[in-house]
CHARMM internal coordinates of N, CA and C (Angstrom, degrees):
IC EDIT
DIST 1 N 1 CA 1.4455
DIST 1 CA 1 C 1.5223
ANGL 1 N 1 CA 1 C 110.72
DIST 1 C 2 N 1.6623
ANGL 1 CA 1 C 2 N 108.76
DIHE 1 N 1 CA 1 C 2 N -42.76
DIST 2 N 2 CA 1.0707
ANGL 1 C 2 N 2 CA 90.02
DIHE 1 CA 1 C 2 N 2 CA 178.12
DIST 2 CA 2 C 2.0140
ANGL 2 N 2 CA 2 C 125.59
DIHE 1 C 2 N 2 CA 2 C -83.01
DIST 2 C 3 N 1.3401
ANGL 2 CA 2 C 3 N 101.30
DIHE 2 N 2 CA 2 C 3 N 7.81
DIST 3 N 3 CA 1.4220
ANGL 2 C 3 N 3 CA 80.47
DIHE 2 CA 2 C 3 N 3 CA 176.21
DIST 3 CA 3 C 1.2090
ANGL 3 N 3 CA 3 C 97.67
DIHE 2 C 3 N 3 CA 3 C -130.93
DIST 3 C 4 N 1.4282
ANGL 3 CA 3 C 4 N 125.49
DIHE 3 N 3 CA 3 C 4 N 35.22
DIST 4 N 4 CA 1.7622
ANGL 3 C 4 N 4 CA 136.25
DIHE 3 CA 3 C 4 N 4 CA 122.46
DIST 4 CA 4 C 1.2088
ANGL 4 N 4 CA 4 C 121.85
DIHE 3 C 4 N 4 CA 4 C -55.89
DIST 4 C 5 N 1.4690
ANGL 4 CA 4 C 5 N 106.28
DIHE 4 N 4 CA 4 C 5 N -43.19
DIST 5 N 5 CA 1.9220
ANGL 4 C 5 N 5 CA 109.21
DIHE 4 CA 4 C 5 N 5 CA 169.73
DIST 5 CA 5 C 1.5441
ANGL 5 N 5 CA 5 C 127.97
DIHE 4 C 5 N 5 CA 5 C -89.41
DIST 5 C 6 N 1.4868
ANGL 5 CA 5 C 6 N 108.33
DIHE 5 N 5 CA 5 C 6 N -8.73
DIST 6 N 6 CA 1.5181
ANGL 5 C 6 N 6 CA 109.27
DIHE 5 CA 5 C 6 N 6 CA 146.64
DIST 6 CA 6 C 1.2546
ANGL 6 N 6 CA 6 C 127.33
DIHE 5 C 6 N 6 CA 6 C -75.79
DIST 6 C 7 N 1.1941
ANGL 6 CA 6 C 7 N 120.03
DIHE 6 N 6 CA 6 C 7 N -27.10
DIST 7 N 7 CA 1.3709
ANGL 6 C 7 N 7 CA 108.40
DIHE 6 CA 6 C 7 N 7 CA -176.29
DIST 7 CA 7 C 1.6791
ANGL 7 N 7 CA 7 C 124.49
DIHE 6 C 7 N 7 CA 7 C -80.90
DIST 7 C 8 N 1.4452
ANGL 7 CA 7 C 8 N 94.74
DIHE 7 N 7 CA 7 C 8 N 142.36
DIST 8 N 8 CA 1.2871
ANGL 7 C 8 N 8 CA 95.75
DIHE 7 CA 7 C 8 N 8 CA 176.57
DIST 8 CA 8 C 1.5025
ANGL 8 N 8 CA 8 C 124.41
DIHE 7 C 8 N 8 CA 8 C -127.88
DIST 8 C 9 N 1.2314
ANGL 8 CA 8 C 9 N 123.19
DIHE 8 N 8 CA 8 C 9 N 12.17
DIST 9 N 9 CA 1.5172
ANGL 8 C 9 N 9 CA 133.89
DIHE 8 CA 8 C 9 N 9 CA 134.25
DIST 9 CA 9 C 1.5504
ANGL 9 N 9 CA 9 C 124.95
DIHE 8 C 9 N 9 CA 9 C -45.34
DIST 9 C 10 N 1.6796
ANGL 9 CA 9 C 10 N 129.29
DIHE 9 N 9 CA 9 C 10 N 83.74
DIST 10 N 10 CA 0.8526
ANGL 9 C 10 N 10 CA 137.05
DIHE 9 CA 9 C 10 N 10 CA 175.51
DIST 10 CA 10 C 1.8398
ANGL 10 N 10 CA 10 C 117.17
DIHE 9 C 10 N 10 CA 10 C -27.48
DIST 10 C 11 N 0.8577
ANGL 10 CA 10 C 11 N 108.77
DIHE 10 N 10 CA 10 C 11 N -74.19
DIST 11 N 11 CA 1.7499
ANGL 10 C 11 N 11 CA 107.26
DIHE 10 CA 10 C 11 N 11 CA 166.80
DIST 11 CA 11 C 1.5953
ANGL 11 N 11 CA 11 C 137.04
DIHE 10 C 11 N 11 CA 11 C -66.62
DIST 11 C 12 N 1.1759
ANGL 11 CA 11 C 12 N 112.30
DIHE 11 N 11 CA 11 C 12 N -6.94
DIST 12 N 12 CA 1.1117
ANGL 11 C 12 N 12 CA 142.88
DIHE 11 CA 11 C 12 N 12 CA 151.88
DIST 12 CA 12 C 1.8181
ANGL 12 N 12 CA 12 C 110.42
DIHE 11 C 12 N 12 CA 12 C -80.35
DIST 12 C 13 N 1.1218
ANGL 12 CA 12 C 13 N 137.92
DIHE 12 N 12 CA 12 C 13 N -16.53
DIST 13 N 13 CA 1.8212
ANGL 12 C 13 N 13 CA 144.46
DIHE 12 CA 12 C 13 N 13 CA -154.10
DIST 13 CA 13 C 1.6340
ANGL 13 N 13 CA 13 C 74.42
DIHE 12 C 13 N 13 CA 13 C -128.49
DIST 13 C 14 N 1.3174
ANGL 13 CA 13 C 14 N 127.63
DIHE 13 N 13 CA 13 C 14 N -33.22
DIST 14 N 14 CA 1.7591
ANGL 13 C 14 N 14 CA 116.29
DIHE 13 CA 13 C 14 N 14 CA -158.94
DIST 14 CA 14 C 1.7757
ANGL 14 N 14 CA 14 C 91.48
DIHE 13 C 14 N 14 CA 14 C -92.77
DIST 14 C 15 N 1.2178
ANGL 14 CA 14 C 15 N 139.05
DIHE 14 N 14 CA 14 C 15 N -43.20
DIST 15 N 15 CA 1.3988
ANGL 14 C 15 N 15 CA 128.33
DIHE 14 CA 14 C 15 N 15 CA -178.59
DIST 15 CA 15 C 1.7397
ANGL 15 N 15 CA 15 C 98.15
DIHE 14 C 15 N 15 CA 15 C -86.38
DIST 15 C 16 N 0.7774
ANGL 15 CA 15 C 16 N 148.42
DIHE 15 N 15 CA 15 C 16 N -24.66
DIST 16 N 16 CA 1.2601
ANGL 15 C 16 N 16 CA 139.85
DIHE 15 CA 15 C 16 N 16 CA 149.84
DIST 16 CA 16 C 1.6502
ANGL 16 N 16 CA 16 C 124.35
DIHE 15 C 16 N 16 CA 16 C -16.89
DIST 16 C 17 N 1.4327
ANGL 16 CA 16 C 17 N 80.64
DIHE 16 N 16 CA 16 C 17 N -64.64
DIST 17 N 17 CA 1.6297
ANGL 16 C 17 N 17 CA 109.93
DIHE 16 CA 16 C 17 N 17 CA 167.87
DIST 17 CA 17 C 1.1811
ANGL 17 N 17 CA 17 C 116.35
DIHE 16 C 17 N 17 CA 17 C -42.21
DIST 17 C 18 N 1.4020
ANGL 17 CA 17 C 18 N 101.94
DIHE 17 N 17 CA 17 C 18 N -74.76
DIST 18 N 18 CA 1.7199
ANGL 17 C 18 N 18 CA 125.12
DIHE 17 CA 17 C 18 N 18 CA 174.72
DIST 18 CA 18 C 1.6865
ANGL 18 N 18 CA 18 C 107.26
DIHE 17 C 18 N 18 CA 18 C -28.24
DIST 18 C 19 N 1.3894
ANGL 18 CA 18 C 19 N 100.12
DIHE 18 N 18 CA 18 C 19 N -63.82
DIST 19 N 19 CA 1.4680
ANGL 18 C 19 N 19 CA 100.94
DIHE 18 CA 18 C 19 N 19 CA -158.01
DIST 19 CA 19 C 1.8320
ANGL 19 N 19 CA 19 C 100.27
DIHE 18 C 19 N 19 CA 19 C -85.82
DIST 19 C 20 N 1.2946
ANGL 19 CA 19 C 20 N 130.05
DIHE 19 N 19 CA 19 C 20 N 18.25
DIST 20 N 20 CA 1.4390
ANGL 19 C 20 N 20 CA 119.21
DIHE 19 CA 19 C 20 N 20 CA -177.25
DIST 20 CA 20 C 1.9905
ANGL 20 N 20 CA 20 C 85.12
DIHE 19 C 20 N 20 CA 20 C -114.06
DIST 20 C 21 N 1.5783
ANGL 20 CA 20 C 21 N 130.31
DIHE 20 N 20 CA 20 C 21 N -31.73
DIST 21 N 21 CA 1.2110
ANGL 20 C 21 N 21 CA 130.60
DIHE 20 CA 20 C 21 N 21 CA 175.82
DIST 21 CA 21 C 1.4508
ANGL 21 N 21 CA 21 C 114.10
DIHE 20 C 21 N 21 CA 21 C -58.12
DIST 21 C 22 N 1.1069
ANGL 21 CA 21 C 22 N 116.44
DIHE 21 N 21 CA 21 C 22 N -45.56
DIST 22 N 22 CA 1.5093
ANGL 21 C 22 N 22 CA 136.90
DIHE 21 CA 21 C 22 N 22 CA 163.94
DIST 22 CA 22 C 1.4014
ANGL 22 N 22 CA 22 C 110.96
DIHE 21 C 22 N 22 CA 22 C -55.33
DIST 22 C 23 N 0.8095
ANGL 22 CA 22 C 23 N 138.85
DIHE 22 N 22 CA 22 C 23 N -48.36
DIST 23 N 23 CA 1.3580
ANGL 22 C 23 N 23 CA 152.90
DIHE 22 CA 22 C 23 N 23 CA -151.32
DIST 23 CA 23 C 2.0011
ANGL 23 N 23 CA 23 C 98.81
DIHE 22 C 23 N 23 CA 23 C -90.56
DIST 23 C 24 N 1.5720
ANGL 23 CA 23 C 24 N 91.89
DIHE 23 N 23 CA 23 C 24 N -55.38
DIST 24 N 24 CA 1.5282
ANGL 23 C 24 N 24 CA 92.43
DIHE 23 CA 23 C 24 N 24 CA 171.90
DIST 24 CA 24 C 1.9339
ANGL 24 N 24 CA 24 C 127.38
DIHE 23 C 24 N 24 CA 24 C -69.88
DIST 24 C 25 N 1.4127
ANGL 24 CA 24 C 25 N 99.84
DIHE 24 N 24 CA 24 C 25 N -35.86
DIST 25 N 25 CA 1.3575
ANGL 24 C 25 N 25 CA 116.53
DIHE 24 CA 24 C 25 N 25 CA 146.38
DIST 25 CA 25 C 1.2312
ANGL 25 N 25 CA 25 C 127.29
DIHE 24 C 25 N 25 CA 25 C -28.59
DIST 25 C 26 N 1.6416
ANGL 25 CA 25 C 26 N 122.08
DIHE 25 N 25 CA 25 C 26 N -43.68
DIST 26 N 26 CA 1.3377
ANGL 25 C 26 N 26 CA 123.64
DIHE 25 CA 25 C 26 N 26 CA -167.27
DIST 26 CA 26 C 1.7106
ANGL 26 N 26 CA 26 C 98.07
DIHE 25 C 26 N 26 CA 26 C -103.39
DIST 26 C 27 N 1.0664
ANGL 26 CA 26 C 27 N 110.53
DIHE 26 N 26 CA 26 C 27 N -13.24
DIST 27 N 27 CA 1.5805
ANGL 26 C 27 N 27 CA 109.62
DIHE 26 CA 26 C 27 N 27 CA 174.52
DIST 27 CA 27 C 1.7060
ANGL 27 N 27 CA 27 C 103.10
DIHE 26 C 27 N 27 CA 27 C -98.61
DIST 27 C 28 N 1.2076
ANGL 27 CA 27 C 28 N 124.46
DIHE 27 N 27 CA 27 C 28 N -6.97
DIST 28 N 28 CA 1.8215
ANGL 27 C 28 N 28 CA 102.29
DIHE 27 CA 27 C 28 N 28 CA -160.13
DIST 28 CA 28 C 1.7937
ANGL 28 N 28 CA 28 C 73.51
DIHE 27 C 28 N 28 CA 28 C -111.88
DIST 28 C 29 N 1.4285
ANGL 28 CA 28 C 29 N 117.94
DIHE 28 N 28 CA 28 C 29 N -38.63
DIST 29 N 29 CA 1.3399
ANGL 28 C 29 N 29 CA 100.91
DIHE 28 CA 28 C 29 N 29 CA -164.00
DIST 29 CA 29 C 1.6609
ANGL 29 N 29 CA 29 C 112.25
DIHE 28 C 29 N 29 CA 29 C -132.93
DIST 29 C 30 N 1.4561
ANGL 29 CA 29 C 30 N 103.79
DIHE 29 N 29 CA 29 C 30 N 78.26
DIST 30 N 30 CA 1.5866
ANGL 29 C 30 N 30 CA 100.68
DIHE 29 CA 29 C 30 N 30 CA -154.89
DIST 30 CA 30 C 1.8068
ANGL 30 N 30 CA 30 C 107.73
DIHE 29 C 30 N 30 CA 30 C -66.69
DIST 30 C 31 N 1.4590
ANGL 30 CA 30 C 31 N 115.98
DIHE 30 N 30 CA 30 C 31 N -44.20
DIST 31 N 31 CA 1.0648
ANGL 30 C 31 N 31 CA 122.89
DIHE 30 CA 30 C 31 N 31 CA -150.52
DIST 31 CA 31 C 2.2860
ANGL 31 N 31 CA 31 C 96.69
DIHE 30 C 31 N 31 CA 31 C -101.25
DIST 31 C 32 N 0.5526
ANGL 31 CA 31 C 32 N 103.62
DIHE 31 N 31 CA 31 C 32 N 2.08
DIST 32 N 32 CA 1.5434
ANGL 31 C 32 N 32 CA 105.60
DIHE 31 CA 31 C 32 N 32 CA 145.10
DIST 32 CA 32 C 1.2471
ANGL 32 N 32 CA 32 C 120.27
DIHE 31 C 32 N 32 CA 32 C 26.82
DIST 32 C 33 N 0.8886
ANGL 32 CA 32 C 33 N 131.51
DIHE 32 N 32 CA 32 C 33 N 94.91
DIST 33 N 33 CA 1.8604
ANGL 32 C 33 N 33 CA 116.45
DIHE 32 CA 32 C 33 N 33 CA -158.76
DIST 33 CA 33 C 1.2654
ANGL 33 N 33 CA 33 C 107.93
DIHE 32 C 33 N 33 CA 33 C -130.04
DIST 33 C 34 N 1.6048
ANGL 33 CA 33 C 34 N 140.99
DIHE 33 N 33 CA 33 C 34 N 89.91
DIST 34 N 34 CA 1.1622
ANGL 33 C 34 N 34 CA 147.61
DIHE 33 CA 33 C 34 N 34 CA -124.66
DIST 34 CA 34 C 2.0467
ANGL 34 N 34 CA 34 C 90.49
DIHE 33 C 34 N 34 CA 34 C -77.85
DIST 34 C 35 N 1.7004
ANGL 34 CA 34 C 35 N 105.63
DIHE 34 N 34 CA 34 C 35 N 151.77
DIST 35 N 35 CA 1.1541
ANGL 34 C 35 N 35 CA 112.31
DIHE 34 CA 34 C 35 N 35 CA 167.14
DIST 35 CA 35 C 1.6655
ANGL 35 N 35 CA 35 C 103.04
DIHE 34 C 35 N 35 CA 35 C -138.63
DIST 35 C 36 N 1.2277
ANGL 35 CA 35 C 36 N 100.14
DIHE 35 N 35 CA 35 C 36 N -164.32
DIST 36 N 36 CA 1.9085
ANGL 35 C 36 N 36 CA 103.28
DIHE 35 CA 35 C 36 N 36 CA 159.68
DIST 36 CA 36 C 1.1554
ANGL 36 N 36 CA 36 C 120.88
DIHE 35 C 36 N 36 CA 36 C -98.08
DIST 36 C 37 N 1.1947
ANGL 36 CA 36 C 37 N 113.00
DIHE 36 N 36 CA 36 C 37 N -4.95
DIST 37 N 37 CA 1.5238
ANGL 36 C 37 N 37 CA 118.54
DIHE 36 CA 36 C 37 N 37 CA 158.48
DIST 37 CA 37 C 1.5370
ANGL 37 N 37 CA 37 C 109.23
DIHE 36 C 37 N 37 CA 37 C -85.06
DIST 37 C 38 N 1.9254
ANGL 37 CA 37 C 38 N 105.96
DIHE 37 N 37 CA 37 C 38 N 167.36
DIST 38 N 38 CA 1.3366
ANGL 37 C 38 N 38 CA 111.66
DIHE 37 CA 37 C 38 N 38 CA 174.00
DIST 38 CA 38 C 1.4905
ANGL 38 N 38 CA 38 C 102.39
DIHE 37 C 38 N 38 CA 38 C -133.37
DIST 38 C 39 N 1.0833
ANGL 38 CA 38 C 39 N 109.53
DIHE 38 N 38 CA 38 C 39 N -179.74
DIST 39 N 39 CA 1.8521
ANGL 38 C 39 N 39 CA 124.07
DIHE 38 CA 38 C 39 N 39 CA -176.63
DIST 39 CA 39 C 1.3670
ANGL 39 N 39 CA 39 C 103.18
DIHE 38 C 39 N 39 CA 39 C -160.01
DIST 39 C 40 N 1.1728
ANGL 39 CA 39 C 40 N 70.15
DIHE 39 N 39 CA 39 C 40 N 147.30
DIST 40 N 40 CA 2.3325
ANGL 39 C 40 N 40 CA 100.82
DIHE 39 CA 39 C 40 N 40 CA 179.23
DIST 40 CA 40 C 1.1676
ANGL 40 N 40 CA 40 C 122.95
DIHE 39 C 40 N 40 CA 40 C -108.71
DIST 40 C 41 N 1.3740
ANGL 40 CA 40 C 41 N 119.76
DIHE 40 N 40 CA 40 C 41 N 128.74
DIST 41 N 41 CA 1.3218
ANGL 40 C 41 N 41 CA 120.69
DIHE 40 CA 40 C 41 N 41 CA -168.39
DIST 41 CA 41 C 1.6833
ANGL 41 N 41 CA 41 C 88.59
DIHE 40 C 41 N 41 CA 41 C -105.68
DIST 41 C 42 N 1.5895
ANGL 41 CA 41 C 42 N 122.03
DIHE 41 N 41 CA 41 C 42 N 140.18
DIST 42 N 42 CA 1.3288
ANGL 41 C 42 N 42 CA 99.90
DIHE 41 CA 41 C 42 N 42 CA 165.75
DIST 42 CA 42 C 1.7087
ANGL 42 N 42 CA 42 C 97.70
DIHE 41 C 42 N 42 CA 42 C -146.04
DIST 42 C 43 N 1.4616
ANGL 42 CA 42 C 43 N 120.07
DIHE 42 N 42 CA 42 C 43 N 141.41
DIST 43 N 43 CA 1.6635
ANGL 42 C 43 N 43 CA 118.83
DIHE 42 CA 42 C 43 N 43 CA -170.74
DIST 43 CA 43 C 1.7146
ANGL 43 N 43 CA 43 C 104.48
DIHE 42 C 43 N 43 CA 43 C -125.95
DIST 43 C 44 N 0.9447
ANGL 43 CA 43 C 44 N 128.33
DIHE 43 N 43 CA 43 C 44 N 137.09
DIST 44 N 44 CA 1.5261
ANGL 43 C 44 N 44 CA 133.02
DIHE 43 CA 43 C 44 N 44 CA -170.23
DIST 44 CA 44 C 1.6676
ANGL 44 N 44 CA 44 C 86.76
DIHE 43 C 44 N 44 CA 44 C -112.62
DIST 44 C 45 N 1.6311
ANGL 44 CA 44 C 45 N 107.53
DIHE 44 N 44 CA 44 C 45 N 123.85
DIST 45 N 45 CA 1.1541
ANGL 44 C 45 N 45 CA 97.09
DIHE 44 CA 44 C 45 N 45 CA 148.73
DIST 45 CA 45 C 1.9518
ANGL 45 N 45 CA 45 C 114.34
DIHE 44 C 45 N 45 CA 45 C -134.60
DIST 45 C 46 N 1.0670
ANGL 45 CA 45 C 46 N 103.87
DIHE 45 N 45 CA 45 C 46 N 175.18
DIST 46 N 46 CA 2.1251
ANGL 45 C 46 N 46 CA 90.73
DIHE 45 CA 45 C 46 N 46 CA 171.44
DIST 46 CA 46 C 0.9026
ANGL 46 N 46 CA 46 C 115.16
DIHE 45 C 46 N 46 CA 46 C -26.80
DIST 46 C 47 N 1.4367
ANGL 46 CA 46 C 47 N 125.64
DIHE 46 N 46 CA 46 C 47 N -68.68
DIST 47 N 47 CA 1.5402
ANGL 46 C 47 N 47 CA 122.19
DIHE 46 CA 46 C 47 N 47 CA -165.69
DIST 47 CA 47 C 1.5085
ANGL 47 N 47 CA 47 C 106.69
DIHE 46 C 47 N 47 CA 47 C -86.52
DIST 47 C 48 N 0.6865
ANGL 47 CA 47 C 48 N 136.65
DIHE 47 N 47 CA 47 C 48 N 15.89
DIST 48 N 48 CA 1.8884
ANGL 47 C 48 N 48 CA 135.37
DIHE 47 CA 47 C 48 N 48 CA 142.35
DIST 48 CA 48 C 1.6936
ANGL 48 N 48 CA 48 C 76.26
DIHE 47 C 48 N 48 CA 48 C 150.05
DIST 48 C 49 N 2.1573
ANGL 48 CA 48 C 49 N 84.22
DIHE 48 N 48 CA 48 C 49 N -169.09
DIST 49 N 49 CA 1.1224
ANGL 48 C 49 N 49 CA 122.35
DIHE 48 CA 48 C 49 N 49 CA -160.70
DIST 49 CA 49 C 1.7662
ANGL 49 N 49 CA 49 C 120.71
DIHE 48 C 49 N 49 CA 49 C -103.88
DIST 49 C 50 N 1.0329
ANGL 49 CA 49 C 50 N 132.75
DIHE 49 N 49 CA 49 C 50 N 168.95
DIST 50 N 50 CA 0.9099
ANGL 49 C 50 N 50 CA 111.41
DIHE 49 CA 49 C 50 N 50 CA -169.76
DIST 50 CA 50 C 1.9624
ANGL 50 N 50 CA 50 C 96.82
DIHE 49 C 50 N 50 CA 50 C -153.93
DIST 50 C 51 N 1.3550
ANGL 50 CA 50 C 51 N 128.73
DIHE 50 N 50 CA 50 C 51 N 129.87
DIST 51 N 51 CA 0.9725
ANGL 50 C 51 N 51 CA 132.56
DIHE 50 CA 50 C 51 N 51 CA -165.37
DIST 51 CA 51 C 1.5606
ANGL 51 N 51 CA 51 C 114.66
DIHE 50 C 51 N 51 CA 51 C -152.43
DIST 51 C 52 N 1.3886
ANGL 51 CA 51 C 52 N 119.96
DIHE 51 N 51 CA 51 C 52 N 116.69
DIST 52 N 52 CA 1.4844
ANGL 51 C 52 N 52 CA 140.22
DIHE 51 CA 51 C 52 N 52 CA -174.13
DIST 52 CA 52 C 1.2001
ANGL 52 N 52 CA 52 C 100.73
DIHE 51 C 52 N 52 CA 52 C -116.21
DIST 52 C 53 N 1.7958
ANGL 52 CA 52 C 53 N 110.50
DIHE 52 N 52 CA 52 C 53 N 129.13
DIST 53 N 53 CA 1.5657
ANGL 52 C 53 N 53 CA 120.72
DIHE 52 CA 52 C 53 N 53 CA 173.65
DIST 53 CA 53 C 1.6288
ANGL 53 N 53 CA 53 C 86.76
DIHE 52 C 53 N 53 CA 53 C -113.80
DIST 53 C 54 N 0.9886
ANGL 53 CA 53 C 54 N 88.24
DIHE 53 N 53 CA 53 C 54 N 151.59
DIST 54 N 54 CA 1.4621
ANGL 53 C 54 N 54 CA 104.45
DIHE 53 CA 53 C 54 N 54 CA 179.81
DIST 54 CA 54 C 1.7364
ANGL 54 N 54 CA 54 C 107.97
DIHE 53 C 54 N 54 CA 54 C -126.71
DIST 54 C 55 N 1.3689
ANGL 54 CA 54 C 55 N 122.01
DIHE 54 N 54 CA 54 C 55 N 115.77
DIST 55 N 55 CA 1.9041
ANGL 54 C 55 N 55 CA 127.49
DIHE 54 CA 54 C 55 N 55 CA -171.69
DIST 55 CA 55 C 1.4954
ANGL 55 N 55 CA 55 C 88.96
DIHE 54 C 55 N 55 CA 55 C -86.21
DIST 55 C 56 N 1.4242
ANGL 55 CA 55 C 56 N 117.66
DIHE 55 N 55 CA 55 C 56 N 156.15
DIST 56 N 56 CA 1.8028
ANGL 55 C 56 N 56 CA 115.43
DIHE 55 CA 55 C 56 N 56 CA 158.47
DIST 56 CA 56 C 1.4194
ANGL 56 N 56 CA 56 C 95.45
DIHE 55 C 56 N 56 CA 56 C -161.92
DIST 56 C 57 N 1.4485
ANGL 56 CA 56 C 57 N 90.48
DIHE 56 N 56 CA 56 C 57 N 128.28
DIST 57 N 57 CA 1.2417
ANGL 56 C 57 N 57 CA 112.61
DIHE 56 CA 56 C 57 N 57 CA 169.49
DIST 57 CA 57 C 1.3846
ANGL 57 N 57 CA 57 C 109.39
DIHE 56 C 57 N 57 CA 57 C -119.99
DIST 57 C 58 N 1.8509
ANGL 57 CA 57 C 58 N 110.00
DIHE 57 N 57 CA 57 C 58 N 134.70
DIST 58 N 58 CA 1.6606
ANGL 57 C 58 N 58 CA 107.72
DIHE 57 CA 57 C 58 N 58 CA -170.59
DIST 58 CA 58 C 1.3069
ANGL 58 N 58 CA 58 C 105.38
DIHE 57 C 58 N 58 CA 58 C -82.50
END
COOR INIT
IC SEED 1 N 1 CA 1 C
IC BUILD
């Protein structure tokens, strides 16, 4: 987190992202069990927000 909010390389701050959504993904929802539905994880913090959709197909 904190060197999501140092950075200031736009595409570099955007896979940052990527890989801390993912990352929280595998901790909030480890065991994941694909359907045809999807779900959204979404976390607000100070320095912005952060939001993972997740597609599943069984």
């Amino acid at each position: 987190m904190v060197e999501l909010h140092k950075e200031t390389d736009k595409d570099v701050r955007k896979n940052k992202m990527q890989h801390l959504g993912e990352m929280l993904t595998d901790i909030v929802m480890p065991d994941l069990e694909t359907t045809e539905t999807g779900s959204s994880l979404e976390i607000n913090f100070t320095i912005g927000k952060i939001k993972h959709t997740v597609k599943q197909v069984r």
